[in-house]
C-alpha positions as CSV (number, residue, x, y, z in Angstrom):
1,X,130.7,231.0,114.7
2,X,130.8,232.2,118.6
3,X,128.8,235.2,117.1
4,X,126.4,233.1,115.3
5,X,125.6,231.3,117.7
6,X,124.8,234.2,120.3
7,X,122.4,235.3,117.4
8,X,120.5,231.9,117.3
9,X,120.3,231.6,121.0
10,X,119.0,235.1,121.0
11,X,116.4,234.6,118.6
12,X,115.3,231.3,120.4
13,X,114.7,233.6,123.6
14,X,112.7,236.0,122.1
15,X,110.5,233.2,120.2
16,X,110.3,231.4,123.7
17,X,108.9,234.6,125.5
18,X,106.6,235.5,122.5
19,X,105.1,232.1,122.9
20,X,104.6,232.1,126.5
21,X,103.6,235.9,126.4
22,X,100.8,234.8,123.8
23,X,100.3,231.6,125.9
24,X,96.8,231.3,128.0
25,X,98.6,232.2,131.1
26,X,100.6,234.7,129.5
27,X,97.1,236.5,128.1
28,X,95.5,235.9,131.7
29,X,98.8,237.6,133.1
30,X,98.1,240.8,131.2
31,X,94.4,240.9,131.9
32,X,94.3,240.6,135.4
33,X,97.3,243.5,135.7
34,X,94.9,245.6,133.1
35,X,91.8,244.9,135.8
36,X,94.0,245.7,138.4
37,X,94.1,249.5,137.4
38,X,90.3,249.6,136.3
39,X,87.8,251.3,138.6
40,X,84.0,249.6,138.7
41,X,83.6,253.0,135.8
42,X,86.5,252.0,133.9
43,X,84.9,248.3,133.8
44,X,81.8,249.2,132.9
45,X,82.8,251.7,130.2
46,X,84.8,248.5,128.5
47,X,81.9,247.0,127.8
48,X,80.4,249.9,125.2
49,X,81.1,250.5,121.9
50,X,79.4,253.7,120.3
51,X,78.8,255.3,116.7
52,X,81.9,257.1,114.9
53,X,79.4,258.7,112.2
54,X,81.1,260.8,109.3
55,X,78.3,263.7,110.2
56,X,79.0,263.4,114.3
57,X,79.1,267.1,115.1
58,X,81.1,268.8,117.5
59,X,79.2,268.0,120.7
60,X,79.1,264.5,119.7
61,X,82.7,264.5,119.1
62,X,83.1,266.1,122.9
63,X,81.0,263.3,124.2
64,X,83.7,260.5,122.3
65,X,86.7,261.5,123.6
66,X,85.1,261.9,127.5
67,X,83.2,258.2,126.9
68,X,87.1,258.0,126.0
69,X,88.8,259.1,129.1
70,X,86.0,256.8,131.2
71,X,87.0,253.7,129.8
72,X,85.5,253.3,126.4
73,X,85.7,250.1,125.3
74,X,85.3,250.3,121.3
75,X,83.8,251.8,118.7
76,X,81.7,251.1,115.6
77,X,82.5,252.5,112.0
78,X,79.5,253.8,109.8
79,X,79.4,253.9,105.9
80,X,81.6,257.1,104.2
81,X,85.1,257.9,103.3
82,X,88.2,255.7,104.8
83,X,90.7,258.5,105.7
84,X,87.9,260.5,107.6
85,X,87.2,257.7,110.1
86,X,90.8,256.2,110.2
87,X,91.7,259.6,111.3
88,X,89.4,260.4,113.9
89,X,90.3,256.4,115.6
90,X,93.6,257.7,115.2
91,X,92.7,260.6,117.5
92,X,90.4,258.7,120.0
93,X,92.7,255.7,120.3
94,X,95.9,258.3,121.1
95,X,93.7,259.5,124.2
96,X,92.6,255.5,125.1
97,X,93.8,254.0,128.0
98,X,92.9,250.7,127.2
99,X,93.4,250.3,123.0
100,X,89.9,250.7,121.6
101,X,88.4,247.6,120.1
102,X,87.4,248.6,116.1
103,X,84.1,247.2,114.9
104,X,82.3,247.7,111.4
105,X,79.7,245.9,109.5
106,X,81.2,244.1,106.9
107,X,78.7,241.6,105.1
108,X,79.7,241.6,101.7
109,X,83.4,243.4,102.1
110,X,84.5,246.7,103.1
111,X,82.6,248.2,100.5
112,X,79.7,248.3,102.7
113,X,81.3,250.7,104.6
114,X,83.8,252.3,103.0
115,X,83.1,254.2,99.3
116,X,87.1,253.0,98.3
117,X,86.3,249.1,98.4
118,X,84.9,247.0,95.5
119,X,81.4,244.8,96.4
120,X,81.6,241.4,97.0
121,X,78.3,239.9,95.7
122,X,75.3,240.0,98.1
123,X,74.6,236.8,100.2
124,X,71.9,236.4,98.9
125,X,73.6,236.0,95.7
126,X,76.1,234.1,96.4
127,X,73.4,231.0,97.6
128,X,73.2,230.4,94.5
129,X,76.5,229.3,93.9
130,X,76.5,225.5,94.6
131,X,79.0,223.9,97.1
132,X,80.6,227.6,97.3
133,X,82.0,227.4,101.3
134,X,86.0,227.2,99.7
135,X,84.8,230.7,97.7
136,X,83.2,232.1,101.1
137,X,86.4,231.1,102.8
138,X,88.6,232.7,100.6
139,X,86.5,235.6,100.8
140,X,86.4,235.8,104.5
141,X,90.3,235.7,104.3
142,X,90.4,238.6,101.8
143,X,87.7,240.6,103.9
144,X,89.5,240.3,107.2
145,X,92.8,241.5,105.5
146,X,90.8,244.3,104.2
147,X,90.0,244.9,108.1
148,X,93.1,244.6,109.7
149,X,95.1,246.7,107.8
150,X,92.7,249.7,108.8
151,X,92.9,248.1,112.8
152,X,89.9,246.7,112.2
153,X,89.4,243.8,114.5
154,X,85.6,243.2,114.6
155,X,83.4,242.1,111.5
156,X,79.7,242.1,112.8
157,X,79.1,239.2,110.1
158,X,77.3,236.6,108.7
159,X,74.0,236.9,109.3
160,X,72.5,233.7,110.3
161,X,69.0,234.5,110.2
162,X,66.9,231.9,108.0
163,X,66.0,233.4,104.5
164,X,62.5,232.1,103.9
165,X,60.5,231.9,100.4
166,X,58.5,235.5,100.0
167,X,61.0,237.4,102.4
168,X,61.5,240.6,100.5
169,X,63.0,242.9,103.5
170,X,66.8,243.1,103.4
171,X,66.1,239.3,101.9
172,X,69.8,240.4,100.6
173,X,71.9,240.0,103.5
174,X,71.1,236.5,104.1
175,X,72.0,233.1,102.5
176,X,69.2,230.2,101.8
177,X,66.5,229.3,101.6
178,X,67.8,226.1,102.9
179,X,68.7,225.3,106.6
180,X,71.9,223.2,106.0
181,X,73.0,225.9,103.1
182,X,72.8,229.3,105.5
183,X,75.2,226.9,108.7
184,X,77.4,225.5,106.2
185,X,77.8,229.0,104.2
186,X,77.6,231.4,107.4
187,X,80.3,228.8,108.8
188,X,83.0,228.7,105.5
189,X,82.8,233.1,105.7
190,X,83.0,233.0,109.6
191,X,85.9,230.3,109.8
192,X,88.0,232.6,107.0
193,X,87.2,235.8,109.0
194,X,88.7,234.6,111.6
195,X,91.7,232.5,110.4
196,X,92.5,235.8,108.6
197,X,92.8,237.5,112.2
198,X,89.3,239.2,112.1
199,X,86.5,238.5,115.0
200,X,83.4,237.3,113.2
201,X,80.2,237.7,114.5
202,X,77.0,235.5,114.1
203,X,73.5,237.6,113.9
204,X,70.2,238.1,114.6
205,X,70.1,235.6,117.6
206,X,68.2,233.5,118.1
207,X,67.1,234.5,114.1
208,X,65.0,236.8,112.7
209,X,62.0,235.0,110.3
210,X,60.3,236.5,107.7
211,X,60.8,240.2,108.5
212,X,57.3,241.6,107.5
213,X,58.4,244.9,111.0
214,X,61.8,246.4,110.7
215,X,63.5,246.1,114.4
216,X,64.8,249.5,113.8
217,X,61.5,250.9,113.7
218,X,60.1,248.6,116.0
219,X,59.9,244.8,117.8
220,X,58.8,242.3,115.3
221,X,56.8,239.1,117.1
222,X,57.6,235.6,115.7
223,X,54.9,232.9,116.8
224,X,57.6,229.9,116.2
225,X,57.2,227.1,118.5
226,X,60.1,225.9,120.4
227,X,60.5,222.9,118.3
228,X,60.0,225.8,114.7
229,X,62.8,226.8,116.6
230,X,65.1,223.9,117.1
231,X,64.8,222.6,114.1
232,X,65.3,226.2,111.8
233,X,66.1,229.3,113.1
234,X,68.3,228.4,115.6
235,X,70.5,225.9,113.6
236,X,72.8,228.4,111.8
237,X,73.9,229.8,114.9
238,X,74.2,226.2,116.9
239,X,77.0,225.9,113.8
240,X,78.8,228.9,114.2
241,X,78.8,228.3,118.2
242,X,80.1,224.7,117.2
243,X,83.2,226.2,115.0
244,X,84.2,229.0,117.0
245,X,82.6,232.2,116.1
246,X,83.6,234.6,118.8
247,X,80.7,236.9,119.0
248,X,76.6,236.9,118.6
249,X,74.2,239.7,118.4
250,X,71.6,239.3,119.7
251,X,68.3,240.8,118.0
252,X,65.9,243.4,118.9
253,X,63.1,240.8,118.2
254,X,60.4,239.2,120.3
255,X,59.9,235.3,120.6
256,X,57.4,233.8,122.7
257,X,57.9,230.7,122.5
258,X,61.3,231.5,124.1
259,X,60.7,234.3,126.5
260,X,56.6,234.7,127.5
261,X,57.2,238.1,129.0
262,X,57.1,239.5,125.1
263,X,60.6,241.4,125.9
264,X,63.3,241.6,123.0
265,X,65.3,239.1,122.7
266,X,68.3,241.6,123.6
267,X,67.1,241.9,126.9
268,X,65.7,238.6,127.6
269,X,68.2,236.4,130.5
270,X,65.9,233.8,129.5
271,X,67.4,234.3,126.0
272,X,70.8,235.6,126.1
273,X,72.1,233.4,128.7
274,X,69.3,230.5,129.9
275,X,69.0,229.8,126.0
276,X,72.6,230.7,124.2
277,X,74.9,230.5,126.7
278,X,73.9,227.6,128.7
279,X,72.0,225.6,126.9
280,X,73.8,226.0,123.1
281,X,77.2,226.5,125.0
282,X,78.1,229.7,123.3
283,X,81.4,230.9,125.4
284,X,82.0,234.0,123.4
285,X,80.9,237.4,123.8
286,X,77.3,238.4,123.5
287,X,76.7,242.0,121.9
288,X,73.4,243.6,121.4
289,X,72.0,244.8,117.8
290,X,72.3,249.0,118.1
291,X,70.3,249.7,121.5
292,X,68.4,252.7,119.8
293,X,66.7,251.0,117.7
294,X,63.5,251.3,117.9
295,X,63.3,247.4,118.2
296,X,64.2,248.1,121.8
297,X,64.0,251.5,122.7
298,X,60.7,252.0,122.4
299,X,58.7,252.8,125.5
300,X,61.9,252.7,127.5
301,X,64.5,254.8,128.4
302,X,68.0,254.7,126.9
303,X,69.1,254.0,130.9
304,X,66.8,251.4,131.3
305,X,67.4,249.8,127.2
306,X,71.6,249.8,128.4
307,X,70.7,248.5,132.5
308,X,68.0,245.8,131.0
309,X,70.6,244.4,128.3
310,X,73.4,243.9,130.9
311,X,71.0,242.0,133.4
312,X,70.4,239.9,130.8
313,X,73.9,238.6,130.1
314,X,75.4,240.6,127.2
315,X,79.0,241.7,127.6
316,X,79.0,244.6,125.2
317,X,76.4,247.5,124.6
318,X,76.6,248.3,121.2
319,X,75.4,252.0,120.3
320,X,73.5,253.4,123.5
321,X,71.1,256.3,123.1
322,X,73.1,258.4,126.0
323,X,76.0,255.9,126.9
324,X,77.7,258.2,129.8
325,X,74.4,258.4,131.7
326,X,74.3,254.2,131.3
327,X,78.1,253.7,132.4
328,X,77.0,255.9,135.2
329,X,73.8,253.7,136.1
330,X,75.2,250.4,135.8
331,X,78.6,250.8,137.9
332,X,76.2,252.6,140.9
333,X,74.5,249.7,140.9
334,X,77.8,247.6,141.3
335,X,79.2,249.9,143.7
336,X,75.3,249.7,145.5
337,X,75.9,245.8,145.6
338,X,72.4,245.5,143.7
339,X,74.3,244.2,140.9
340,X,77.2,241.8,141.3
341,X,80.9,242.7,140.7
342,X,81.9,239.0,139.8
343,X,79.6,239.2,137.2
344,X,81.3,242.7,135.7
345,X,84.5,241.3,136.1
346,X,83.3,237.9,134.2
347,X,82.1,240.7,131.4
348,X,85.1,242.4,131.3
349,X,87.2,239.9,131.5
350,X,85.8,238.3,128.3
351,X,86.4,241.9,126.6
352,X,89.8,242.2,127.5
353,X,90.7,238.3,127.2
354,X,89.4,239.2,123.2
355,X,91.6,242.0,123.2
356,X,94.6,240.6,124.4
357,X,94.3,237.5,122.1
358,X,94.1,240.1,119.0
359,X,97.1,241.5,120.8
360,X,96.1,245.1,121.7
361,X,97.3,244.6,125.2
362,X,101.1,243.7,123.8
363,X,103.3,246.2,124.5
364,X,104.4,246.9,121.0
365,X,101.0,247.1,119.7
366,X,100.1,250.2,117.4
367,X,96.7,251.0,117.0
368,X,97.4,254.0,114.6
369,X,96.4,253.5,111.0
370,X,99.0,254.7,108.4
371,X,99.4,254.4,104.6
372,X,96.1,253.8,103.8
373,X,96.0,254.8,100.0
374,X,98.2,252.0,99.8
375,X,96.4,249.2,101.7
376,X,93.2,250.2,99.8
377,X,95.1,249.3,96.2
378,X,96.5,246.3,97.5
379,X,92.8,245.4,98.6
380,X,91.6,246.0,95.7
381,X,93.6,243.8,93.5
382,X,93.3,240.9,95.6
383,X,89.2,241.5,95.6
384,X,88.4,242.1,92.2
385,X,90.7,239.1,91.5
386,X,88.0,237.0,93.6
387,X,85.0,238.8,92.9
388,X,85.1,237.8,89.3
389,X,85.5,234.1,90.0
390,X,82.3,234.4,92.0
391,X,80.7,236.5,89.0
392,X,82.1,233.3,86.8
393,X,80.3,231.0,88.9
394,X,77.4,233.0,89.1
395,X,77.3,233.4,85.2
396,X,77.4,229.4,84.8
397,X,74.8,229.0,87.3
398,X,72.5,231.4,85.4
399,X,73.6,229.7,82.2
400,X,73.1,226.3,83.4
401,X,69.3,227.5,84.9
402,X,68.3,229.3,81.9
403,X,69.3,225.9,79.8
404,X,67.5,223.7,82.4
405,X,64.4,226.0,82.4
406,X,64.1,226.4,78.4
407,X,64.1,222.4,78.4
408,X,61.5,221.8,81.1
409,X,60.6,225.4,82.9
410,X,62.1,224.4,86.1
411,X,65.0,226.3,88.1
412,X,67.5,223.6,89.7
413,X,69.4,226.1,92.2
414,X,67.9,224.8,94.8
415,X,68.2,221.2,93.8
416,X,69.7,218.9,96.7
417,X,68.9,221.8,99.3
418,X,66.7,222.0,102.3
């Protein structure tokens, strides 16, 4: 019984530290001793994340593992094989200081990264599902298992951007038309990305319209007024700041009506933090859209593209052009006293308050990946056991249309929707 009881007592200890290690001041606790040890470099190198490509070569790979020992903050996973990229985060995070943060796109599942997965429908599919956020919320629970078991903390999804009628570039990606449709939808996937442990990340703030340029080519212009804007575009993303997503891209887009100095959105202050932070409350953290894109980078420098993104208020700079050269910029500016070190510690203090919630900071934590070929099987059954009740639904709904239009010729999947 005396033993027993030692047991009990023992395991209420350890429960009681747990809590108050993962407690707000226990978190604060291990990011102020992480800061501590940071130099302005190692600050300013938290707050990139660059390109892990399955074709990097070898002077590419050289420039990873010094980006690496200055800091790195995290890195973004490409489309190809999963044991090729698992082991080369293996390799970079063995060599990290500070655990690497791992980011992906991940829209419709894993699949649109990794060959191994099975497809979830398309968002743009899946609109036509009626009243399907409990479907989009299982599916952000299976996605974000997916995720973690590869260390996989990041999911740079939903897009929020407002499908409109006639939109026929990357149309796809997005849910509507219907304003109400793409905040609840983008809200059910977000809220079960991130109840299944996986950051979820609203984009293309402040919302890309009818995409007639590609941003990657270069900056689209959108004429909406202010009040275009209040009412539409911006109203997915005021409901995924309302529930709790933790991150926003911001677009490589140009709004007018928003900033008049016809600057990218991704490098607008009056944008990033007059508009999302202060006045929609957004407390997250703000990462670009891929800074070499040619959204952006045209007619600018890959210096000036990474400098003119972190005046603006972002936190993290997603896929620099030349990212050492940047880090180097940026903290001789903060060491110059021509930018302010409260504000890079308010940066990367946000990074490593995210990493410390997702527990990278814990002492135990293991960023190494190991038996995939397993994880990927046990994803697989719990997708395609999901992905054909959304092919069900999607079968009656195109049953149910097909009967509706051979009695009167008109479509009712947009019934009841804005």
């Amino acid at each position: 019984m005396k033993k027993l009881v030692i047991i009990s007592l023992a395991a209420l200890l350890y429960v009681a530290s747990s809590c108050v290690c993962n407690s707000e001041k226990g978190i604060a606790r291990k990011v102020d001793a992480t800061m501590k040890r940071m130099s302005v470099r190692d600050k300013v190198a938290q707050l990139v994340v660059v390109q892990i490509d399955r074709n990097n070569n070898e002077a590419e790979r050289a420039e990873q593992d010094s980006l690496v020992e200055m800091g790195l903050g995290g890195i973004i996973i490409m489309r190809g094989p999963v044991v090729p990229f698992m082991n080369r985060a293996n390799d970079l995070q063995s060599k990290s200081k500070i655990p690497l943060i791992v980011c992906t796109d991940a829209e419709w599942g894993a699949a649109m990264r990794f060959y191994e997965y099975p497809d979830y429908p398309y968002q743009s599919q899946l609109t036509n599902i009626p009243d399907a956020e409990p479907l989009l919320y299982e599916m952000g629970l299976n996605v974000a298992r997916e995720l973690r078991d590869l260390n996989i903390l990041v999911n740079f999804a939903p897009v929020a951007d407002v499908a409109e009628e006639g939109d026929d570039n990357y149309h796809f990606r997005r849910f509507g038309p219907g304003i109400e449709l793409i905040a609840n939808y983008c809200s059910a996937y977000m809220r079960g990305l991130q109840d299944g442990g996986v950051y979820a990340c609203g984009k293309h703030f402040p919302g890309h319209g009818n995409v007639m340029i590609d941003s990657h080519v270069e900056m689209p212009v959108f004429g909406y007024t202010r009040a275009q804007m209040d009412s539409a575009y911006l109203v997915p993303f005021q409901r995924l700041v309302d529930d709790g997503v933790e991150f926003m891209m911001m677009g490589h887009h140009c709004i007018p009506s928003i900033d008049s100095a016809m600057v990218p959105m991704s490098i607008s202050r009056k944008c990033v933090t007059d508009l999302l932070k202060n006045e929609m409350g957004f407390k997250g953290i703000v990462v670009t859209d891929a800074l070499r894109m040619g959204g952006v980078a045209n007619g600018r420098t890959p210096v000036e593209v990474m400098v003119s993104a972190y005046k603006a208020g972002v936190d993290m700079l997603l896929m620099p052009d030349i990212p050492i050269a940047g880090i180097e910029a940026i903290a001789s500016m903060v060491e110059s006293g021509e930018l302010s070190i409260d504000e890079l510690d308010s940066k990367v203090r946000k990074v490593l308050t995210m990493k410390a919630k997702a527990g990278l900071l814990d002492r135990c934590y293991s960023p190494r990946v190991k038996n995939i070929p397993e994880k990927i099987e046990q994803a697989r059954i719990r997708d395609f056991e999901l992905i054909e009740r959304m092919n069900a639904a999607l079968a009656e709904v195109d049953t149910t249309s097909a009967k509706s239009e051979k009695q009167d010729g008109t479509l009712i999947l947009d019934r009841g929707r804005d």
